[in-house]
Phi, psi and omega in degrees: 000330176306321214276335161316292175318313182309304179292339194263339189262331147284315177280004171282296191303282196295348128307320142355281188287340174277356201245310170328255186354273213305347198273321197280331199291325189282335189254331153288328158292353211274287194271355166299293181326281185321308187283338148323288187308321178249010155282334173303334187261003188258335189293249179319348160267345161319305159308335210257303173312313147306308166305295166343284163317310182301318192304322186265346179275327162298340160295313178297337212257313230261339172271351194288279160348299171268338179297304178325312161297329165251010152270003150312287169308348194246352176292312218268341200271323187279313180331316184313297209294331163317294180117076129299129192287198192243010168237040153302143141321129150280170219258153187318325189307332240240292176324269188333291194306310144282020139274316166312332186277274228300317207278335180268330189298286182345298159277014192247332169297311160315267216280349175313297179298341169279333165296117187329308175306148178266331206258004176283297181311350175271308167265003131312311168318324200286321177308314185299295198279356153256045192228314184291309161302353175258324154320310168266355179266336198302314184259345170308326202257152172265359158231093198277038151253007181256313191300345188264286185311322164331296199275334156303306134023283171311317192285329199288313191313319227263270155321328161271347182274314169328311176290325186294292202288329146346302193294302196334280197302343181255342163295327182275358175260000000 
């Protein structure tokens, strides 16, 4: 009977130490898993920051932008409206109001490509390019409102998926 106890206090001991391993190996896998999940979530929320911030500097860039064409259009509307001729300077307001457009286009061009959405970034494009035609229309046209209605027009699509996926991202926190 003794020999038994003997055997049974060895097959303890080494169930024992197997009971160890495995306890040590499950808890490592344990804590693999966990630095996974949160470098994968420290990972998407960077994406979520970045996207986010662009997202809203690119809103701004894009009211920068129309605003800017219309107070072009409304420089040139009082010129009109003076009885100026047409081989007058055009007026500092007019002057001031397209460099804010260029200086916002510019940089709505510049920044266009980092946004993350394919179909936001598309009607951002699509804004850029009646935002450039209400530009050429503003001294060409004798109703440069209708190409600044075109391009608002182009934009509010623009301005609301923006605005949406802003909520998105802020909803997901």
């Amino acid at each position: 009977m003794e020999g038994w106890n003997f055997w049974w206090g060895i097959a303890a001991f080494f169930l024992g130490g197997l009971a160890t391993q495995l306890n040590g190996w499950l808890a490592y896998r344990r804590q693999r898993k966990d630095r996974a999940d949160d470098a994968a979530d420290a990972l998407r929320q960077r994406r979520e920051e970045f996207e986010l911030q662009h997202l809203v500097e690119v809103n701004q860039l894009l009211r920068n932008l129309l605003d800017g064409l219309l107070r072009m259009s409304a420089a040139l509307a009082i010129m009109d409206r003076l009885g100026s001729d047409d081989d007058r300077e055009l007026p500092e307001e007019f002057k001031v109001a397209a460099a804010s457009a260029d200086a916002a286009e510019g940089a709505l061009t510049a920044s266009a490509g980092f946004i993350l959405d394919d179909g936001i970034r598309a009607q951002v494009q699509a804004a850029l390019e009646a935002a450039d035609e209400a530009s050429a229309t503003v001294l060409a046209s004798d109703t440069p409102g209708e190409g600044l209605y075109a391009a608002a027009a182009v934009m509010t699509p623009a301005f609301k998926s923006i605005s949406a996926r802003v909520r998105e991202l802020y909803a997901g926190r």
